[in-house]
N, C-alpha and C positions, 0 to 999 in steps of 0.2 A: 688902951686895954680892951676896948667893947670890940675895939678891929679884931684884934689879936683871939681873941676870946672867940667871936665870930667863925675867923679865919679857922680857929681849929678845929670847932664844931662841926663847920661845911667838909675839910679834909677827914675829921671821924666819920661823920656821912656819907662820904663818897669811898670812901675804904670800907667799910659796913657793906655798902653797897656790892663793893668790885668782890665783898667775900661771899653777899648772896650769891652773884652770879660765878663766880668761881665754884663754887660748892654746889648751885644750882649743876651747871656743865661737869664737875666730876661724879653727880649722883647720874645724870641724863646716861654721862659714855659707861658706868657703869650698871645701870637698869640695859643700856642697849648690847653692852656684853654678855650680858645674863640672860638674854632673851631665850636663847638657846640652848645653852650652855654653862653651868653652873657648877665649879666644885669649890674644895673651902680653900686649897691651894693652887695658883700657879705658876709651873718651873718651866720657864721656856731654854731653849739650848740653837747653840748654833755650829751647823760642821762645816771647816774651814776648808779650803781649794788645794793645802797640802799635805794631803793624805797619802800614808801608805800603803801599799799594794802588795796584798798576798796571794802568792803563788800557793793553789791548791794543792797538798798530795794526794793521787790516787789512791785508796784501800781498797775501791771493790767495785767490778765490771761485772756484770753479769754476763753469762758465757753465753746464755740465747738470747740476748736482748728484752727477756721478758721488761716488762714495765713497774719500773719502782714508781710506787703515788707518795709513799711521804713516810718519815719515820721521828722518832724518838727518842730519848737517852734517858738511860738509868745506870746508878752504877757505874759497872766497867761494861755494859751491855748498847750498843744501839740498834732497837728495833727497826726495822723496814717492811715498811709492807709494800706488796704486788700486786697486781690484776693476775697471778699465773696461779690455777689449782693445782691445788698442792703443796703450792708454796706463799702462800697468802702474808705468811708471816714468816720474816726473814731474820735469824740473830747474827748480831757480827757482834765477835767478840774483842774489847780494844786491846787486852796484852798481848791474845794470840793471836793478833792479825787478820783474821779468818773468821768467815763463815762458820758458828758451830752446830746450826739447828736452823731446818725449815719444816713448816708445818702449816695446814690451815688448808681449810677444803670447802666447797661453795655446798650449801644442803643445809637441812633443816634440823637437822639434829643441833641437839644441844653444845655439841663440842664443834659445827657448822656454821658458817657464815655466810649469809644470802647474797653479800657482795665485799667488793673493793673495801679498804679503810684506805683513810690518808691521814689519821691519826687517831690518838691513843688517850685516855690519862694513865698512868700507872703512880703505884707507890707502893709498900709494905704494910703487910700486915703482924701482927703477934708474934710470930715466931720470923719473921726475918726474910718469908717467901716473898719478891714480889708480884703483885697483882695487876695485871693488865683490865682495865676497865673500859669495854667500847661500847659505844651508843648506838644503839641497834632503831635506827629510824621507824624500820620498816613493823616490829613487835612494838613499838614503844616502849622498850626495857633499856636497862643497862646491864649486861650482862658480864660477869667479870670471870675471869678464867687466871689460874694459880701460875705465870707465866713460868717461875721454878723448874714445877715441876712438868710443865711443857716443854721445858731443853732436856729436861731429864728423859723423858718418855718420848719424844721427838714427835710431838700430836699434841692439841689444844688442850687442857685440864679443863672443865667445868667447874665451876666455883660455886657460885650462885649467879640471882638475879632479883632483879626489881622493876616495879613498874613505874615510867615518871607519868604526871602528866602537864600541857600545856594549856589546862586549861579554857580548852573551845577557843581560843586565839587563832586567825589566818597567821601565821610568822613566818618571814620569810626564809631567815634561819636561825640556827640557836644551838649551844651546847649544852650538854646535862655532866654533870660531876658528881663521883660517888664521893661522901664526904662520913662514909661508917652508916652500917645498920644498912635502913631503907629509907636514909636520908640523902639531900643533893641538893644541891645548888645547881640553878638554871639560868644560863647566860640567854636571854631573846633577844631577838634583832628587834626591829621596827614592826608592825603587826597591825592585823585588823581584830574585829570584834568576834571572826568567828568564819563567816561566808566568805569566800574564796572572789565573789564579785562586790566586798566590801572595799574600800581605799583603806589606805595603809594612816592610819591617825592616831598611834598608841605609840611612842617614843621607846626603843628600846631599854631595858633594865635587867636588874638582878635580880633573880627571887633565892631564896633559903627555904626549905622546909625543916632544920636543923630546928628544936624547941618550937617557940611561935613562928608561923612563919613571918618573913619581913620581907620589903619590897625596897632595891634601892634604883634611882636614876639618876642620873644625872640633865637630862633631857628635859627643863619646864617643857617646852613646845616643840613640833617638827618644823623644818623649814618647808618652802613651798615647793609643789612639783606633783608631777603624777605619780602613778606607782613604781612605772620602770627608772626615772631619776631617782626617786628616794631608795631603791636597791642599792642604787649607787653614792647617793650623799650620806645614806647610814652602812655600806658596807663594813662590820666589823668582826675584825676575827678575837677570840677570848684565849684565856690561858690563865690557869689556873694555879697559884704558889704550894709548892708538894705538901705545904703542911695545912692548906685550907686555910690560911687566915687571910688573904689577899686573892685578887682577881685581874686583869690587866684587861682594858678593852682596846683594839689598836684599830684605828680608822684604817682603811685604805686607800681612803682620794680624797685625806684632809691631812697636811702632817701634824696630827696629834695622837696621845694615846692617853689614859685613864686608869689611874691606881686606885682600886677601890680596897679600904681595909673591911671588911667583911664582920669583924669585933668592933672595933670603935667606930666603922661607919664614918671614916674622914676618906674626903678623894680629894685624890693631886690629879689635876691635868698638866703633861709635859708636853707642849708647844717647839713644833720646830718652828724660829722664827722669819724664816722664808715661807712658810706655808700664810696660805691664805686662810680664812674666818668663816665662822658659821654663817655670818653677815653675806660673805661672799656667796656662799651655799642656794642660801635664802632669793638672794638676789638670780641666780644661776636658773632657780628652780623654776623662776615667773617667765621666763624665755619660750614661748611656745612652740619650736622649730628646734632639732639637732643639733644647731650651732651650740648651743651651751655644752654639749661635750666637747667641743675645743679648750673651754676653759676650765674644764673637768681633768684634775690631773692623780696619776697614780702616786700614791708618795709611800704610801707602806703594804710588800706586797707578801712577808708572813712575818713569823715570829715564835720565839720559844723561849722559854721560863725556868728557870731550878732556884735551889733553894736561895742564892743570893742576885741572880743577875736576869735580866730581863734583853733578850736579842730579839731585835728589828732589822731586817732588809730593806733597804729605801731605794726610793728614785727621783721621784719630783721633778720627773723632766719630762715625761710621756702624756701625750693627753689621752683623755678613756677614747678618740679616736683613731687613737696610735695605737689601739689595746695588742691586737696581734705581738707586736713586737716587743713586748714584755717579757714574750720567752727567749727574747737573744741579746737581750740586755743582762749587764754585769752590774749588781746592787753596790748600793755602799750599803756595809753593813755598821751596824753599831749597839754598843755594849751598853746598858743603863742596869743602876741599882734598884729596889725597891724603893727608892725614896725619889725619886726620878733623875738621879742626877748622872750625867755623860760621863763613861769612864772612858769614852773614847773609839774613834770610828776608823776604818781602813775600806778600801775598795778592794775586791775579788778580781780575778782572768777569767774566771770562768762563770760563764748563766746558771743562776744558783736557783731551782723550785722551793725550795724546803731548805730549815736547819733544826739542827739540835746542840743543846749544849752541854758538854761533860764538863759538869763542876772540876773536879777531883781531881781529871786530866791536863786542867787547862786548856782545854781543847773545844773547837766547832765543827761541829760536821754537815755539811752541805750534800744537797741532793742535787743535785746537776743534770738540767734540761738534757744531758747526753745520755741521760740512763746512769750515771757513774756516780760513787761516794765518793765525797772528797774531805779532806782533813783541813782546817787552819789552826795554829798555835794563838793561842791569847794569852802568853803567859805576859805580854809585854803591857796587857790591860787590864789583868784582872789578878 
């Protein structure tokens, strides 16, 4: 019985044992996933090798080749903007096919714009007008114009405006969101303290000036590297949910992206499971020679938002050494909920810059490296 008794004791002991260190290694790989990266949820997803392939339809050539930079959806409306005065801002309209309204002129005036846009926020005000909201770099304002009655008038409307600020931060970039009043929400990149010959050591986040203001990141630390990698291991584009209670951050040379709820303050990170880790990042960044952009890859290169569905263009196959060639690459694109979950992906024929998504339509619309608007159906995903 003393054997036996022994014997069980030594086997509780060494099972005790095999559970500190069990538990010891699941706290460790989980302190070492947190290092960098921290949210309360994560949805990883995986896109499979047979994928369907959508043929674009043409809607809209421009007759002089002016330069489309990037456009928008609302409505039955998608905005387009140009480098061409005059025509700054382009309306196609989706029942009638067509072009209805161009308008937008470079100058100083209030109803003028000092340069190009490559995008937009919009949404509705009190009576049903939509409001086109652009972030005017160069004023530090956002300045909003009644887009309405711009088709109506075929020339900008002045709205109002506001002033953000960044708070003396070096950032590398950032977007501002009008969110009602002379309030906003400010997407920053990665940042310094203020001097321009500062290093970059402030982790990108969220600010709110809506009530208190509040601060969210998900970034405990940066990974390592100078200033021109970390451009590149925090390059992130923002997008903002029409109704302001959500935010999406989408990496572009890591395949992840980041649902922040903006109210409750819970974030999902959705993990493509082929992509590589912050870990990797980190590792990438201690490389003191160019080689480390071989292993530097593009994986998400824009995206667009409406009231239910969040689109990505990917790639994950170019290294930021192959970057040139990003413009004659055909994305897979793919469809995700607010909740992060894949409603499913397709590959394009055609090199897609930009998209936008018409809820209502079922519809994507792609800006095409050729100057050209193009259409895909998503009634089959969404």
């Amino acid at each position: 019985m003393k054997a036996k008794n022994i014997l069980k004791f030594t086997l509780a002991v060494v099972a005790s044992c095999w559970g500190v260190i069990v538990l010891s290694m699941f706290n460790y790989s989980c302190s070492n996933n947190v290092r960098f990266y921290q949210v309360d949820e994560i949805v990883s997803y995986e896109i499979g090798n047979n994928l369907d392939t959508l043929q674009g339809e043409l809607v809209y050539q421009p007759d002089d080749q002016m330069g489309l930079c990037g456009l928008e959806c609302i409505d039955s409306l998608v905005v387009l903007f140009s480098n061409k005065d005059d025509s700054l801002v382009l309306i196609y309209d989706i029942p009638q096919d067509s072009i209805i309204a161009h308008f937008g002129r470079y100058g100083n005036a209030r109803n003028e714009l000092l340069g190009s846009m490559r995008y937009c926020q919009m949404d509705h005000d009190g009576d049903g007008n939509v409001i086109m909201h652009i972030q005017d770099e160069n004023r530090m304002k956002m300045i909003n114009y009644n887009l309405t009655k711009s088709i109506r008038d075929n020339g900008l409307v002045y709205s109002n405006s506001f002033e953000y600020s960044l708070d003396n931060s070096n950032v590398d970039r950032y977007r501002c969101y009008a969110v009602g009043g002379n309030d906003y929400i400010l997407h920053k990149g990665i940042s310094g303290d203020g001097d321009v010959r500062d290093g970059f050591s402030n982790p990108p986040c969220v600010i709110t000036t809506k009530e208190n203001k509040q601060v969210m990141s998900v970034y405990p630390q940066i990974v390592s590297g100078d200033d021109r990698y970390l451009r590149y291991a925090y390059n992130i584009m923002s997008q903002i949910k029409p109704d302001h209670s959500k935010i999406v951050e989408v990496h572009g040379n890591i395949g992840l992206f980041t649902i922040m709820n903006l109210v409750s303050h819970k974030t999902i990170g959705v993990k493509n499971e082929a992509s590589y880790d912050f870990n990797h990042l980190d590792n990438l960044g201690k490389i003191k020679d160019d080689s480390k952009f071989d292993k530097l890859f593009i994986y998400n290169t824009c995206c667009n938002v409406s009231d239910d569905y969040i689109v990505i263009c990917q790639d994950g196959q170019l290294s930021m050494s192959e970057y040139e060639k990003v413009f004659m690459y055909k994305p897979t694109i793919s469809v995700f909920n607010w909740e992060g979950q894949l409603l499913g992906s397709f590959a394009v024929r055609e090199p897609i810059a930009g998209v936008a998504i018409a809820q209502e339509g079922k519809c994507l619309y792609g800006l095409g490296m050729d100057n050209c608007l193009y259409k895909y159906n998503l009634s089959k995903y969404i």
